[in-house]
VOKE-232933 format. One line per field, with one value per residue (C-alpha): x, y, z; residue in one letter; residue number from 0. Coordinates in pm, whole numbers, plus 50000, padded with zeros to 5 digits. Example, Ala and Ser with C-alpha at 12.3 -4.5 7.8 and 13.67 -1.06 7.14 Angstrom:
<atoms>
xx (51230  51367)
yy (49550  49894)
zz (50780  50714)
residu (A  S)
num (0  1)
</atoms>
This chain:
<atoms>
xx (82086  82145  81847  81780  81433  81441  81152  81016  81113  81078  81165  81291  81383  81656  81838  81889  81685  81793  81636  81608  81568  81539  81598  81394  81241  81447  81805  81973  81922  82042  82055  82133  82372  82447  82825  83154  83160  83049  83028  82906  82906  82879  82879  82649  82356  82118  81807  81819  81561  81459  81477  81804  82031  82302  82646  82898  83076  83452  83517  83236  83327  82981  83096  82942  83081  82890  82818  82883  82530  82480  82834  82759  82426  82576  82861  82582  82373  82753  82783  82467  82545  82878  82765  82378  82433  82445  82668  82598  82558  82481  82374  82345  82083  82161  82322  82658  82540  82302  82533  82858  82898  83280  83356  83240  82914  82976  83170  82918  82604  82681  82468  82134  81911  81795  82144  82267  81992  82070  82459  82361  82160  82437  82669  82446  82414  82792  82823  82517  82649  82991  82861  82638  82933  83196  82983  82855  83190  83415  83604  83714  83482  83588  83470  83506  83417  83301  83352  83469  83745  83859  84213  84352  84556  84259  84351  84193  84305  84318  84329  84467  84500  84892  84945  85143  85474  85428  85380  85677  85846  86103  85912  86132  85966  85628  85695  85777  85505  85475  85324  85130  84939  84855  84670  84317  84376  84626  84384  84501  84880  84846  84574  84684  84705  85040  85167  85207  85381  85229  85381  85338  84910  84944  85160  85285  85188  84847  84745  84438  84541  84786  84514  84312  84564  84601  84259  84265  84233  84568  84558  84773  84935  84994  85272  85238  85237  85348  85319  85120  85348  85302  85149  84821  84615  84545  84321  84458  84108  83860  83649  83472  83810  83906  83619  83504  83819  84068  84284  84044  84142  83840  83767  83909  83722  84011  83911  83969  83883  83820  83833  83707  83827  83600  83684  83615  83515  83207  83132  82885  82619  82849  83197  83030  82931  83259  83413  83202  83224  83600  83578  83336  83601  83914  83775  83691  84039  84181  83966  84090  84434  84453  84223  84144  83756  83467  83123  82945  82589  82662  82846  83157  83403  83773  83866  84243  84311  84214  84462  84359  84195  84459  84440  84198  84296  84041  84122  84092  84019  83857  83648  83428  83331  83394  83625  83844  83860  84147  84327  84647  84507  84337  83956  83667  83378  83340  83040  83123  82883  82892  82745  82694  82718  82414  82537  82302  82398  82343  82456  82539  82687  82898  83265  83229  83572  83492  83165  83011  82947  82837  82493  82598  82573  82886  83016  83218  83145  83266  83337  83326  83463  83376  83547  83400  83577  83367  83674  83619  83759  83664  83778  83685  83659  83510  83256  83356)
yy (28644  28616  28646  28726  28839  28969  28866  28939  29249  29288  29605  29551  29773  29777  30024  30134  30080  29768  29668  29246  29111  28763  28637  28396  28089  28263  28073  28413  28654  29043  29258  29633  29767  30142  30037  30025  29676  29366  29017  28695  28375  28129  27790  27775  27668  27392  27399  27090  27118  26841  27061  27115  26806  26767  26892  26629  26838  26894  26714  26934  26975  26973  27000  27297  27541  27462  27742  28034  28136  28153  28311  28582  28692  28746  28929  29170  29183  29225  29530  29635  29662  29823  30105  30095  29991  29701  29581  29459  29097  28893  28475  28168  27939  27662  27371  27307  26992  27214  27559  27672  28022  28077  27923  28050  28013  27676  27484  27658  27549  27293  27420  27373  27706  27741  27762  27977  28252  28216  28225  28555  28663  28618  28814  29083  29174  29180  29428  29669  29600  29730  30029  30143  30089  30265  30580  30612  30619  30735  30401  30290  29966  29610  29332  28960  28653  28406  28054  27791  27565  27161  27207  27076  27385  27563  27910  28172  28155  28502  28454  28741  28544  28457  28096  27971  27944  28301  28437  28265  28516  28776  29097  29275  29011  29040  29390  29440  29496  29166  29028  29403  29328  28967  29119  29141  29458  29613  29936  29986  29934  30222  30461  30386  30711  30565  30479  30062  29840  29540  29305  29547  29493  29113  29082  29338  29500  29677  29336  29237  28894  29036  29253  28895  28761  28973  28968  28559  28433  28312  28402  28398  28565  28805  28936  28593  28292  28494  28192  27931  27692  27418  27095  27269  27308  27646  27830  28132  28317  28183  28293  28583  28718  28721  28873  29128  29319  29528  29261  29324  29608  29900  29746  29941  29791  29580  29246  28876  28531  28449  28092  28036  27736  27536  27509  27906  28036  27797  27565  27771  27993  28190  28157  28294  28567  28646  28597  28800  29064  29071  29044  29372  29543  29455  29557  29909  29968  29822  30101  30361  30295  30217  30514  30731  30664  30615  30456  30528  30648  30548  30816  30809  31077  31133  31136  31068  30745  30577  30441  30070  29919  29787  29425  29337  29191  28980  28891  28677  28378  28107  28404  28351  28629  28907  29013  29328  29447  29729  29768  29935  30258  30602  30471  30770  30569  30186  29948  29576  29284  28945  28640  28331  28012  28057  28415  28549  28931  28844  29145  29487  29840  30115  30240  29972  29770  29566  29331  29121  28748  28595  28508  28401  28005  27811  27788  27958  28340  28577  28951  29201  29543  29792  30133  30526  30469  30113  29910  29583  29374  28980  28733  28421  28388  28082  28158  27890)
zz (30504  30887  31051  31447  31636  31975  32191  32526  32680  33045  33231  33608  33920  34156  34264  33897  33590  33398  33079  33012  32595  32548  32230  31996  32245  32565  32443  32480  32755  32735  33029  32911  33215  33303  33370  33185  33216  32958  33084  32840  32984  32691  32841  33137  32974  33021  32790  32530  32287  32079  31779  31775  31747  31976  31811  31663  31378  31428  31708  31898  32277  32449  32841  33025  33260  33605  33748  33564  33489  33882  33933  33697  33862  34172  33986  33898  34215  34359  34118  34226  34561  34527  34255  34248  33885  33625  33446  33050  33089  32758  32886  32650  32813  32582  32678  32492  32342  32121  32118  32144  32170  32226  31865  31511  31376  31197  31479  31730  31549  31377  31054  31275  31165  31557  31643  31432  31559  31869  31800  31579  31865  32180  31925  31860  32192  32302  31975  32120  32485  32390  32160  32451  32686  32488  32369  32765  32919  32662  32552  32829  32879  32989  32863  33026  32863  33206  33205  33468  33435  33523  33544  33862  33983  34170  34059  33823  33435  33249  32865  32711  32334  32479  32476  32766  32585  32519  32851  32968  32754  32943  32975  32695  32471  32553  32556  32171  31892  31801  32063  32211  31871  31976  32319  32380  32607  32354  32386  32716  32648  32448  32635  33022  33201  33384  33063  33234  32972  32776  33080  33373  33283  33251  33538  33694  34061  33939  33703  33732  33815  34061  34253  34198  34386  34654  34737  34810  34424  34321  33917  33600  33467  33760  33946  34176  33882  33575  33339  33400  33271  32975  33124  33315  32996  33031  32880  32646  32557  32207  32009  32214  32326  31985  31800  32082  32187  32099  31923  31634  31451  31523  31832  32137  32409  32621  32732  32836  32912  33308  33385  33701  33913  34073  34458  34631  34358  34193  34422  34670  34691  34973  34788  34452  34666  34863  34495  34346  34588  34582  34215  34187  34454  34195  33867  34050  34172  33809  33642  33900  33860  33516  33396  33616  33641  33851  33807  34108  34073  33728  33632  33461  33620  33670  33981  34150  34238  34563  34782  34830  35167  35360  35527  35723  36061  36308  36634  36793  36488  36651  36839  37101  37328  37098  36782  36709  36374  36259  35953  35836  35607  35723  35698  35802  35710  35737  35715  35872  35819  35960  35647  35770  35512  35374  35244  35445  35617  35995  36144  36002  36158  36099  36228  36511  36588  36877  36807  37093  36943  37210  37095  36748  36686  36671  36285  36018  35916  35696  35836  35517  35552  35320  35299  35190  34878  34825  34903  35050  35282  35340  35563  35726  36136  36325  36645  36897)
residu (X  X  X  X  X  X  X  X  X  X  X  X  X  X  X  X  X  X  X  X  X  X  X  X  X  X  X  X  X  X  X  X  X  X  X  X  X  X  X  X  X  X  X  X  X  X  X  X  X  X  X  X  X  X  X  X  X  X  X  X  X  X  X  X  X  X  X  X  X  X  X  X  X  X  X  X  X  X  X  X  X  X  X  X  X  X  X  X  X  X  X  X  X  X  X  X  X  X  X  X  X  X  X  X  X  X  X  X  X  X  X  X  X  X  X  X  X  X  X  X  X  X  X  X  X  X  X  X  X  X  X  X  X  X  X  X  X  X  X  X  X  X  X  X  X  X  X  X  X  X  X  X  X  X  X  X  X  X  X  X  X  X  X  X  X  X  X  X  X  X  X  X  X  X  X  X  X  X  X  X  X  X  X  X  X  X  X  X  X  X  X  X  X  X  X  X  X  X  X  X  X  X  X  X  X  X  X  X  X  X  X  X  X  X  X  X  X  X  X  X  X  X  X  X  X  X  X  X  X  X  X  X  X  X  X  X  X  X  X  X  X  X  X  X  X  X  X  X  X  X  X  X  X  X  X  X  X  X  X  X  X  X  X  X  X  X  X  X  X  X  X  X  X  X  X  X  X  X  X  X  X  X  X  X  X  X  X  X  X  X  X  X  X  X  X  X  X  X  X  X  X  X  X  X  X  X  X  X  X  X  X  X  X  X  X  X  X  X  X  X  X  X  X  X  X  X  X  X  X  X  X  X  X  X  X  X  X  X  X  X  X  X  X  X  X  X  X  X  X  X  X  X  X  X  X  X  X  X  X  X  X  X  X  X  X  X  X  X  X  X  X  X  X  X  X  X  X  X  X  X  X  X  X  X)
num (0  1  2  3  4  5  6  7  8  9  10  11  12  13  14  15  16  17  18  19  20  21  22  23  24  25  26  27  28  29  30  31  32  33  34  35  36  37  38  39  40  41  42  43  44  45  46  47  48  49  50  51  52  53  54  55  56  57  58  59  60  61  62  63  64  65  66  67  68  69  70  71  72  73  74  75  76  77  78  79  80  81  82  83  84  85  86  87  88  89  90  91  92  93  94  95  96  97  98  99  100  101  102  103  104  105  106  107  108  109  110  111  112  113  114  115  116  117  118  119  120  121  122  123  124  125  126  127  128  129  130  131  132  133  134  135  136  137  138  139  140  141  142  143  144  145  146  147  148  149  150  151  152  153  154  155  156  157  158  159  160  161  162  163  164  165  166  167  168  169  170  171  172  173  174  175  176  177  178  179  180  181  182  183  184  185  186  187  188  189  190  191  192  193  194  195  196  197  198  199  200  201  202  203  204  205  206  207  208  209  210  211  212  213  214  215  216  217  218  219  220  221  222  223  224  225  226  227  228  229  230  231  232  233  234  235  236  237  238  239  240  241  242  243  244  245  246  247  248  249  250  251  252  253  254  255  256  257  258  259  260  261  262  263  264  265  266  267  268  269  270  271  272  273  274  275  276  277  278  279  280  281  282  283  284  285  286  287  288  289  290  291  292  293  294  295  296  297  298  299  300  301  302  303  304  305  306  307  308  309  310  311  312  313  314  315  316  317  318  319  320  321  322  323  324  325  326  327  328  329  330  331  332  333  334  335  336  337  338  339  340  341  342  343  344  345  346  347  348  349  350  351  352  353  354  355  356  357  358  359  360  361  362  363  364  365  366  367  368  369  370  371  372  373  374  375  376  377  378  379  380  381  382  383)
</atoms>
């Protein structure tokens, strides 16, 4: 009989209520969002206990995602900031050499008794995350499995369970039955309000790789790299994707697998948090578009959809006086900040578009630009 124990329960306060369950000795950590959206980030662990021995069945691959522990707090604080909400975020604090949580139970833990709790345990709470999710906001949740990649080609990797042969497929092809039914967001082939075909979500204009891409993070499949072509190694989607999305039959929560690359994305406290900002800004506008919904105040309603934030144009970049800021859409209601690379906010006001720099330090910024409609804006200007 599996067995699993869930263990210190700590409430915390933000600007929403968020509940926090660790499992048995803290190797699993559960926070219970208020948002349509799950995230479990399997391989950013580092806790080796001695009681566990270090995996060696089947070839066990025992390399962790740097990073992606990090990444995906500042995904949520990012959420936070953007909704006043959480999203469902399920953490394995084990290193890989002891669990493996994106492959079944006996590859993951390797028959070790500890293991296989905690592997019971990170499961667990993706199936009460997604029940929660789904029964709050009426299906329509989103569930990404987080992990960080190696490949050279610095570039997001969105595993849909389509190998790369596949996806090089004509969009007839990947269009047929066959190969809906081999999707992880199959669901949403068949509910989207726009009625978008299997290929138009993986790579068409309103992708989510394609909206990735167009805010800075060059992903595939999307409308800009449709196939990531058969010598990069990339990475289709495991385990997770597998069990905890709508490619299992009863399951209609759509999903994927998010490799992150390394440089822009992982590397720094400030580019996890432009990332994660512009990742936060995406996922709203894919909801939006793709049904019709909107989480702010953490409340799921239908609204029409948004027209996007145009681009957002500095002048002049170097700066060194002053900057201009205007964009190419009909914005009322603008906040601008100014993050130096620290991620700290330096400077902060509202429906300004001529800023005085003078007494800023020399060095790299970022301006954001965030719309009524939460839309946001990033780029990257040097004070001289």
């Amino acid at each position: 009989m599996m067995k699993y124990i869930l263990l210190s329960i700590i409430i915390i306060c933000t600007k929403s209520y968020a509940q926090i369950i660790f499992g048995t000795n803290n190797y699993i950590e559960y926070r219970q969002g208020n948002l349509p959206i799950i995230i479990s980030v399997p391989h950013g662990g580092n806790m080796t206990p001695s009681s566990i021995p270090n995996r060696t069945c089947n070839s066990a691959v025992t390399v962790t995602d740097a990073n992606t522990i990090e990444l995906a707090r500042q995904i949520d604080s990012a959420f936070v900031n953007a909704t006043g909400c959480h999203p469902y975020v399920i953490y394995c604090h084990l290193h890989r050499s002891k669990l493996d949580c994106n492959r079944n139970i006996a590859d993951g833990a390797c028959g070790n008794a500890e293991a296989e709790t905690a592997w019971n345990e990170f499961n667990n709470f993706i199936n009460s995350a997604q029940s929660l999710a789904q029964s709050q906001f009426g299906g329509k949740a989103l569930y990404i499995d987080l992990h960080g990649h190696g490949n050279s080609i610095q570039r997001l990797e969105l595993g849909y369970l389509l190998y790369d042969t596949e996806l090089a497929n004509t969009d007839s092809v990947l269009n047929t039955s066959e190969y809906v039914g081999y999707s992880s967001i199959q669901n949403l082939v068949a509910t989207n309000v726009n009625a978008y075909t299997h290929s138009q979500l993986l790579r068409g204009p309103f992708a989510l790789g394609t909206l990735l891409g167009n805010a800075g993070y060059p992903s595939v499949p999307s409308q800009q790299i449709p196939f990531p072509g058969t010598t990069t190694n990339y990475f289709s989607g495991g385990y997770n994707t597998a069990h905890h999305t709508s490619y299992v039959t009863g399951n209609t929560v759509n999903g994927l697998q998010m490799e992150c690359n390394y440089a822009n994305v992982r590397d720094s406290y400030l580019n996890r948090k432009l990332f994660s900002d512009s990742l936060v800004s995406v996922i709203q506008k894919f909801l939006v578009k793709h049904q019709t919904i909107n989480f702010s105040n953490c409340t799921l309603t239908s609204i029409e959809p948004v027209k996007p934030l145009d681009d957002l144009l500095i002048s002049p970049n170097p700066a060194k006086d002053y900057i201009q800021i205007s964009y190419n859409n009909s914005v009322t209601d603008f906040e601008i900040e100014i993050i130096n690379t620290l991620g700290q906010t330096v400077f902060k006001t509202q429906n300004q578009t001529i800023l005085n720099i003078e007494k800023f330090e020399r060095g790299l910024y970022v301006i954001k630009l965030t719309d009524q409609h939460k839309n946001t804006k990033i780029q990257k200007v040097l004070f001289q």
